[in-house]
C-alpha positions as CSV (number, residue, x, y, z in Angstrom):
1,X,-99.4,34.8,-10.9
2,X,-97.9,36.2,-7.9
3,X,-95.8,39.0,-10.4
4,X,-99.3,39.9,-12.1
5,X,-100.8,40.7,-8.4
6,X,-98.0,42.9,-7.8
7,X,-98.5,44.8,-10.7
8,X,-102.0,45.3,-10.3
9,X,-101.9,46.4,-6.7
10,X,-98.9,48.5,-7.6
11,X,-101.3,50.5,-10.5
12,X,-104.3,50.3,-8.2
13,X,-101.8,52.0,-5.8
14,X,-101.1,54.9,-8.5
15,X,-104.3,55.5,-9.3
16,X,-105.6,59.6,-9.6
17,X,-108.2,60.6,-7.4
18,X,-110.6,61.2,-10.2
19,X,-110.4,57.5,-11.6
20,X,-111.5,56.5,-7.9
21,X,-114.7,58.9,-8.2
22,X,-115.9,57.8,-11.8
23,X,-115.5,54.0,-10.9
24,X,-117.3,54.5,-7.2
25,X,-120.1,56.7,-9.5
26,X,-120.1,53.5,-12.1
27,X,-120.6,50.8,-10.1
28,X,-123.1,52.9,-7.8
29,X,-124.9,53.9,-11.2
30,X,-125.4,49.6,-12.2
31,X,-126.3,49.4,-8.8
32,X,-128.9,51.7,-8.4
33,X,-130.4,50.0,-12.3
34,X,-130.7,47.1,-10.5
35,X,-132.9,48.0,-7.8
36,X,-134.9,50.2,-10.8
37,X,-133.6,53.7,-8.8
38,X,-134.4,56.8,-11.1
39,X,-131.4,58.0,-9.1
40,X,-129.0,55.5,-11.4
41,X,-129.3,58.3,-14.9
42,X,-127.6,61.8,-12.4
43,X,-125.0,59.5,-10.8
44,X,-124.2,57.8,-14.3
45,X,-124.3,61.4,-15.9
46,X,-121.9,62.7,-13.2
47,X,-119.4,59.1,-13.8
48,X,-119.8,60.1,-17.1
49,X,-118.6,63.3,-16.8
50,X,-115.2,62.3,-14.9
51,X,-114.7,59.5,-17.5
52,X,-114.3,61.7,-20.1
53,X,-111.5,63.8,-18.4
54,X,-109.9,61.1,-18.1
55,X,-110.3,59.1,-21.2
56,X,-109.6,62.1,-23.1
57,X,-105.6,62.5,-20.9
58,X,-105.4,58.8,-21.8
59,X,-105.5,59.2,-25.6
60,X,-109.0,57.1,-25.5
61,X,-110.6,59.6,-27.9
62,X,-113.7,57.5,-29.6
63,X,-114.4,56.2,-26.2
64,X,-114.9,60.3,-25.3
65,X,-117.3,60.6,-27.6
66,X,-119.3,57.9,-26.8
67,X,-119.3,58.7,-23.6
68,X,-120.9,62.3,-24.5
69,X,-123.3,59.7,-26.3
70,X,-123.7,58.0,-23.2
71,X,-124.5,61.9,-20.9
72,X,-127.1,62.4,-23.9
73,X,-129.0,59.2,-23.7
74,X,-128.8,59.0,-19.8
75,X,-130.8,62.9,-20.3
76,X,-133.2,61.6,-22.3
77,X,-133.5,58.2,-20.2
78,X,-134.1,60.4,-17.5
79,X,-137.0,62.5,-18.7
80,X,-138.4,59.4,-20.4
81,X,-138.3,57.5,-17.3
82,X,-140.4,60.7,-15.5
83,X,-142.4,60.8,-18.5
84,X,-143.5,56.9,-18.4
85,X,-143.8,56.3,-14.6
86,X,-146.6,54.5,-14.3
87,X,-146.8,53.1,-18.0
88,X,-146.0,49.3,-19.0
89,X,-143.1,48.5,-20.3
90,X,-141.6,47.7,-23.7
91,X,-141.6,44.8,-24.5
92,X,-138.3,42.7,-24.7
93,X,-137.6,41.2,-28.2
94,X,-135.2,40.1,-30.5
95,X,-133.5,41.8,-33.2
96,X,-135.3,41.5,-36.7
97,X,-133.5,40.8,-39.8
98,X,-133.8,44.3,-40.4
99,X,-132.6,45.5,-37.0
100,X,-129.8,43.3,-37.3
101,X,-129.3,44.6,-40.7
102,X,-128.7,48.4,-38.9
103,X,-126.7,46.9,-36.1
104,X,-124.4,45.6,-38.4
105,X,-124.1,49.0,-40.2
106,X,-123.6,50.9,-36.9
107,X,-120.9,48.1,-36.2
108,X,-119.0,48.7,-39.4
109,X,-119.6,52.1,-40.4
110,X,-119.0,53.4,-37.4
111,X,-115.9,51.7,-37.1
112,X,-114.7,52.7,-40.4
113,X,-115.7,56.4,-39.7
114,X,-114.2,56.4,-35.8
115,X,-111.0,55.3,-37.4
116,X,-110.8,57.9,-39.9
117,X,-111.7,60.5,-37.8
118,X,-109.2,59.2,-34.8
119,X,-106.2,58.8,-37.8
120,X,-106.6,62.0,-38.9
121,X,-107.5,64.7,-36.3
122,X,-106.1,62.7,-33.0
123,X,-103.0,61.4,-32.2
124,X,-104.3,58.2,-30.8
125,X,-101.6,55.1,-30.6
126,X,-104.5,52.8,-30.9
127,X,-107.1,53.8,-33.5
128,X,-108.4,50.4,-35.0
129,X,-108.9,49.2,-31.2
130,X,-110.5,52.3,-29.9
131,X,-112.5,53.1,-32.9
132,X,-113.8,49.0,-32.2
133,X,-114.9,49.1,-28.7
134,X,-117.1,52.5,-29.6
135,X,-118.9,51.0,-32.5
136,X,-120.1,47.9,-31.0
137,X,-120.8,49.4,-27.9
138,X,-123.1,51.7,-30.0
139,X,-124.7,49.5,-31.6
140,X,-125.2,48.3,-28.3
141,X,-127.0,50.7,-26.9
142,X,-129.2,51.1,-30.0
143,X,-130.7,47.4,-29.3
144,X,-131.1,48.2,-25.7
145,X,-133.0,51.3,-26.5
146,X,-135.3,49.3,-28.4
147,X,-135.1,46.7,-25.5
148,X,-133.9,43.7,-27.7
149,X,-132.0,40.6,-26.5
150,X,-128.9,41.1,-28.5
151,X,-128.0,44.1,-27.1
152,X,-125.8,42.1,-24.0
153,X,-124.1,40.5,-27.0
154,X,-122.8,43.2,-28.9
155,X,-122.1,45.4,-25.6
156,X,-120.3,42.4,-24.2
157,X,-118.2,42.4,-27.6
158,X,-117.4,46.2,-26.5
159,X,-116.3,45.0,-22.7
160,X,-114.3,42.5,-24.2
161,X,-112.1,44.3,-26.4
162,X,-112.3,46.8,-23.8
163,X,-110.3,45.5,-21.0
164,X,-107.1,45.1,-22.8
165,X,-107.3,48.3,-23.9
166,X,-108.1,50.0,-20.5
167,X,-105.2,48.0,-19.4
168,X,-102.9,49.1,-21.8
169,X,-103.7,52.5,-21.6
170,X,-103.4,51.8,-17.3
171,X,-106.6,52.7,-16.4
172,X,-106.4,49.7,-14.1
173,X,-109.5,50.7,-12.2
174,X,-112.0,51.1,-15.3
175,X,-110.7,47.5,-16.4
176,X,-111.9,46.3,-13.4
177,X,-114.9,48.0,-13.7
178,X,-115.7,46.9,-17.3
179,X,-115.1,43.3,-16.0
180,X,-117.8,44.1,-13.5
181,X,-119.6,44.9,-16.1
182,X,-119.3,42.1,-18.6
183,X,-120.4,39.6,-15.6
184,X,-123.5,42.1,-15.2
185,X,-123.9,41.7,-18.8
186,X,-124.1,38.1,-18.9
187,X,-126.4,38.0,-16.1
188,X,-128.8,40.7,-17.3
189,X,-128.7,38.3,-20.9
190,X,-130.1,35.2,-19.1
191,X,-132.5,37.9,-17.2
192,X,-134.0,39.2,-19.7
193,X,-134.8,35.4,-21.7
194,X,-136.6,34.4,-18.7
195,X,-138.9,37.6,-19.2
196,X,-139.1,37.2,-23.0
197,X,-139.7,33.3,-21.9
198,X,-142.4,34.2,-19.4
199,X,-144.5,36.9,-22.0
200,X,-144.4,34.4,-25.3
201,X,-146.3,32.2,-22.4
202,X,-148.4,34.8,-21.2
203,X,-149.1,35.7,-24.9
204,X,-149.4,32.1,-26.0
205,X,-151.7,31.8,-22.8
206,X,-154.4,34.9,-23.8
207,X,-154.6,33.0,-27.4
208,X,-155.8,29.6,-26.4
């Protein structure tokens, strides 16, 4: 135990400037969700931006790409949000057989394809795992743009397989910070049930 806090002080120690800024803009971007701050989507675009220098040095190539997925969505979260101010939200829901159906899809054909891509035109030491972590987190974000429960699950799968990865690639810091925010995951599942919870009541309510 002692040895394993060594080591990770002694990375934490060797860390570049630029991996301090994108995890400082991270966790100030989960932060500034949770409060419901419109200023979360230009710090997370600007994290965003960093990450990818330095995913793209490590070798991490899918998780580039998703994280250009991630600057795209985070624009059009942005003008949404502006858009939608003062409008009620979408409801939270779960995944429907065919939802699930696409997830699945997005899971495995976009693992398939990632790895492909990653064999042929990268020269990534770690295909199979990178081209995993992008898919489900993916297919991730796809439920949580359509604000269904499952969407901590499969992004949750993504963290997982995520911090060993980090780690081996000795991104020490972004480990750390996906482990911040697989616990935020698990929080914001149990979150979000007590919502769905409380509008099949209100629902169930308005009908009797």
């Amino acid at each position: 135990m002692h040895q394993c806090l060594q080591l990770f002080i002694s990375q934490v120690e060797q860390t570049g400037f630029w991996e301090w800024v994108a995890v400082i803009l991270g966790v100030a971007e989960v932060l500034l969700a949770k409060v419901n701050n419109i200023a979360l989507y230009p710090t997370g675009i600007a994290g965003t931006i960093v990450s990818i220098y330095i995913l793209m040095i490590a070798g991490l190539y899918a998780e580039s790409a998703l994280s250009i997925y991630y600057i795209v969505m985070s624009v059009y979260g942005w003008v949404h949000w502006i858009k939608r101010r003062n409008a009620p939200p979408v409801k939270i829901t779960w995944a429907t057989n065919k939802e699930w159906v696409i997830t699945l899809l997005i899971v495995f054909v976009g693992w398939a394809v990632f790895y492909v891509l990653l064999k042929k035109f990268t020269t990534s030491n770690v295909p199979v795992w990178d081209a995993w972590v992008s898919s489900t987190a993916w297919a991730g974000m796809w439920l949580l743009a359509r604000r269904k429960m499952e969407n901590w699950i499969l992004l949750n799968i993504s963290n997982l397989f995520a911090i060993p990865l980090l780690c081996y690639k000795h991104l020490i810091l972004f480990a750390a910070l996906t482990l911040f925010l697989f616990i935020v995951a698990i929080f914001g599942f149990f979150d979000w049930r007590t919502i769905w919870k409380q509008d099949k009541m209100a629902g169930a309510a308005l009908t009797n």
